[in-house]
C-alpha positions as CSV (number, residue, x, y, z in Angstrom):
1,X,0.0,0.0,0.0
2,X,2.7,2.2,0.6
3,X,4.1,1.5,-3.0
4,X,1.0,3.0,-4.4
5,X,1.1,6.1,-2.3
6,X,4.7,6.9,-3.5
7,X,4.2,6.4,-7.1
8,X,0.6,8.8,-7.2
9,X,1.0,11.2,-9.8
10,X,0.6,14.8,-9.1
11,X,-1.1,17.1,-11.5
12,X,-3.6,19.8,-12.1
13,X,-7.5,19.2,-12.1
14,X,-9.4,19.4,-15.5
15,X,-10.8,22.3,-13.4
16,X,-8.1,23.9,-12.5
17,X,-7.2,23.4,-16.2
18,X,-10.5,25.3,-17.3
19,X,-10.0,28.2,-14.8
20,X,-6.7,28.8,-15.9
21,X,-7.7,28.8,-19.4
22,X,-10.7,31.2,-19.1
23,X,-8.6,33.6,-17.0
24,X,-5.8,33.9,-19.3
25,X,-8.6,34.3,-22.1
26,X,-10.0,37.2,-20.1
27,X,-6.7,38.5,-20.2
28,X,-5.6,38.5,-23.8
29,X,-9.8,40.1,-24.8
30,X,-9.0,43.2,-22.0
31,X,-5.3,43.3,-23.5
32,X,-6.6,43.5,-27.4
33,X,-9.0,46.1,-26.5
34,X,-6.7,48.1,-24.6
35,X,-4.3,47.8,-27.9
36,X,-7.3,48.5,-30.3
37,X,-8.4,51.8,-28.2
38,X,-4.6,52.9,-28.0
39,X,-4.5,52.2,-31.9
40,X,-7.3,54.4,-32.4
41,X,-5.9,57.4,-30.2
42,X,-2.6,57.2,-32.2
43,X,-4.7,57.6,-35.3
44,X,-6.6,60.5,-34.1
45,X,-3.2,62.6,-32.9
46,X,-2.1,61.8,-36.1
47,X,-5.1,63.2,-38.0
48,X,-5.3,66.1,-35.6
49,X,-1.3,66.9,-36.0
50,X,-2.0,66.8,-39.7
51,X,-4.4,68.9,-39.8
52,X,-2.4,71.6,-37.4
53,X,0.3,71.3,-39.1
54,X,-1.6,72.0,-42.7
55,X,-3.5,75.0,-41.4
56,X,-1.0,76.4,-39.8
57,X,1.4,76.3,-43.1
58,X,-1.1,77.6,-45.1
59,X,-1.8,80.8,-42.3
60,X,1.8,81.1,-42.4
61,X,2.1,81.8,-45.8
62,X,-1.1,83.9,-46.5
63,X,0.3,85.9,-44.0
64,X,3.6,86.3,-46.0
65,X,1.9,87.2,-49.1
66,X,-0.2,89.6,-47.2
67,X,3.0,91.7,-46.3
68,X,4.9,91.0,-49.2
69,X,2.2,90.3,-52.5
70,X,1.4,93.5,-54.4
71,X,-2.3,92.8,-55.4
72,X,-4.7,89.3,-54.7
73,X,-7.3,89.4,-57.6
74,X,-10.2,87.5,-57.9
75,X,-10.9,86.4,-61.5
76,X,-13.1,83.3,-61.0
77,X,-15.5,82.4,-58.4
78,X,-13.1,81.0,-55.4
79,X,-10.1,81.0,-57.8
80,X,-8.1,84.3,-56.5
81,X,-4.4,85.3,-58.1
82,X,-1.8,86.9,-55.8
83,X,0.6,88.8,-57.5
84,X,4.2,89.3,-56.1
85,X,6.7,91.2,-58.0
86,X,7.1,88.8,-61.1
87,X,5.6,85.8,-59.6
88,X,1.9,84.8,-59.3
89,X,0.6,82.4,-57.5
90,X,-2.9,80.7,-57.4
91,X,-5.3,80.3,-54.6
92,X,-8.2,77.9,-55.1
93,X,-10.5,76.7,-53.2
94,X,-11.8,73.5,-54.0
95,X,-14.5,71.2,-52.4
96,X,-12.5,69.5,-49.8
97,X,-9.0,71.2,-50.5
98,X,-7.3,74.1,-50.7
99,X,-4.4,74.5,-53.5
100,X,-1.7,77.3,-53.6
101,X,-0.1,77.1,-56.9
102,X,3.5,78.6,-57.4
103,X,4.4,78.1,-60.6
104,X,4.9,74.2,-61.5
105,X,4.5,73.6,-57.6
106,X,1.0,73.0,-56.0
107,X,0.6,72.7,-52.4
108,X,-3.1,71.4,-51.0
109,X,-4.2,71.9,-48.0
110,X,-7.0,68.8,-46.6
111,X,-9.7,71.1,-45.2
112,X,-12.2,72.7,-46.6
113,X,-13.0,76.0,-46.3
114,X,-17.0,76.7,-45.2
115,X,-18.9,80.1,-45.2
116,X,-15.9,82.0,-47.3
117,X,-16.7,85.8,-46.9
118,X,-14.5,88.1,-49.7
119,X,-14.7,91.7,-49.1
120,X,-13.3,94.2,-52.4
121,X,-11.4,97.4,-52.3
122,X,-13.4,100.2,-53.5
123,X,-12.4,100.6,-57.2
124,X,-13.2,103.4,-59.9
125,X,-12.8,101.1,-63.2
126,X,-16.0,99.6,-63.1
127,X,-13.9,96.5,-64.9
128,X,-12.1,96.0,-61.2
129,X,-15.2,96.2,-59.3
130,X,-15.4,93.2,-56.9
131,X,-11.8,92.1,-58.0
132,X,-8.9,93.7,-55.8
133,X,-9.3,91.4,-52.5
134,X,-9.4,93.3,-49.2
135,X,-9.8,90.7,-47.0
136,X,-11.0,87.1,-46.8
137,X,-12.4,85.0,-44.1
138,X,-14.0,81.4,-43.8
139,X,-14.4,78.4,-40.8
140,X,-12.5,75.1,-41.2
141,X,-14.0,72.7,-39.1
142,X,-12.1,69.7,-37.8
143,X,-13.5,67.1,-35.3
144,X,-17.0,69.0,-34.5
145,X,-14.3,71.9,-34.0
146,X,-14.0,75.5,-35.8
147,X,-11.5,77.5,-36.9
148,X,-11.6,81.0,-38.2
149,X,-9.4,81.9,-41.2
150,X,-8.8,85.7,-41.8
151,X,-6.5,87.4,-44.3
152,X,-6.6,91.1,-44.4
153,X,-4.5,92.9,-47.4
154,X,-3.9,96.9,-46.8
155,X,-3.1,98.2,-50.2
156,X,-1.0,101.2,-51.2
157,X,-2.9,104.3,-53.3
158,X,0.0,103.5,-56.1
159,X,-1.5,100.2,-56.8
160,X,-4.8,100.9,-56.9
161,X,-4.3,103.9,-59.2
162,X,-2.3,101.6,-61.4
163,X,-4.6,99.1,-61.3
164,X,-7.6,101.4,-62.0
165,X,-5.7,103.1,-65.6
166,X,-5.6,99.4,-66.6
167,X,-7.7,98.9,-69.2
C-alpha cells in the first residue's frame, strides 16, 4: 500500500485546467482592446497633427503674401491670383481642398473652407469692381471643432491707381 502512495502522480484538475484557461482568455480580450483603443488614439493625434500642421502652413504663408504680395485678384469664383513682383501664384479653393499654386508647384491643403466671406477694395474702373481682395475670411472645421481663417490685405494708393488706368 505504501508503493501506491509513493508512485501517485501529481497534476492539475481538468478544473483547474479550465479556470486557468478562461482567466488567461479574459486576459488576452482586455489586453486586445486596450491595444485596439490605443490604436485608435494614435490615429486621431495623427489626423489632428495633420491637420495643425496644414492649417498652420497655409496661415503662415497667407500671412507672408499679405505683407509682401502687391495685389490678390479675384478672376473666378473662389479661384483668386496673388501677385508678387514677377511671380503669381494661385489660390483655389476647392470642395475639400485648398491649392496654392506657385508656378509648377502646387501645395493642397486637406480642409475645406465653409462660409468663405471676400470683401473688395473700392475701385473706380468699373472693370475692377469686386476684384482687388481686401480681406477674406471662412471656418474650417475639424472634429466637431471650428477654426476662423482671416487674411486682411492693406493696399498702397499706387496700386490701386495703377490698377484702375488698366484697361
Amino acid at each position: 500500500m505504501k508503493d501506491l502512495v509513493k508512485n501517485k502522480l501529481k497534476g492539475f484538475t481538468i478544473a483547474e485546467v479550465m479556470v486557468t484557461l478562461a482567466l488567461t482568455s479574459l486576459a488576452i480580450t482586455f489586453a486586445y482592446s486596450a491595444l485596439s483603443y490605443v490604436q485608435q488614439l494614435f490615429y486621431n493625434y495623427k489626423s489632428q497633427n495633420q491637420f495643425i500642421n496644414e492649417y498652420t502652413d497655409f496661415k503662415k504663408r497667407m500671412d507672408f503674401e499679405s505683407i509682401y504680395s502687391e495685389s490678390v485678384m479675384e478672376f473666378e469664383e473662389n479661384k483668386f491670383t496673388i501677385r508678387r513682383d514677377s511671380l503669381n501664384i494661385d489660390l483655389q479653393f476647392l470642395q475639400k481642398v485648398v491649392c496654392l499654386k506657385k508656378g509648377e508647384r502646387c501645395d493642397t491643403f486637406h480642409f475645406e473652407a465653409k462660409k468663405i466671406r471676400k470683401e473688395y477694395e473700392a475701385m473706380l474702373d468699373p472693370i475692377m469692381a469686386n476684384k482687388l481682395l481686401k480681406s477674406l475670411s471662412f471656418e474650417v472645421e475639424f472634429s466637431k471643432q471650428k477654426f476662423n481663417f482671416y487674411f486682411y490685405k492693406n493696399y498702397d494708393a499706387v496700386v490701386k491707381l495703377r490698377l484702375d488706368k488698366q484697361k
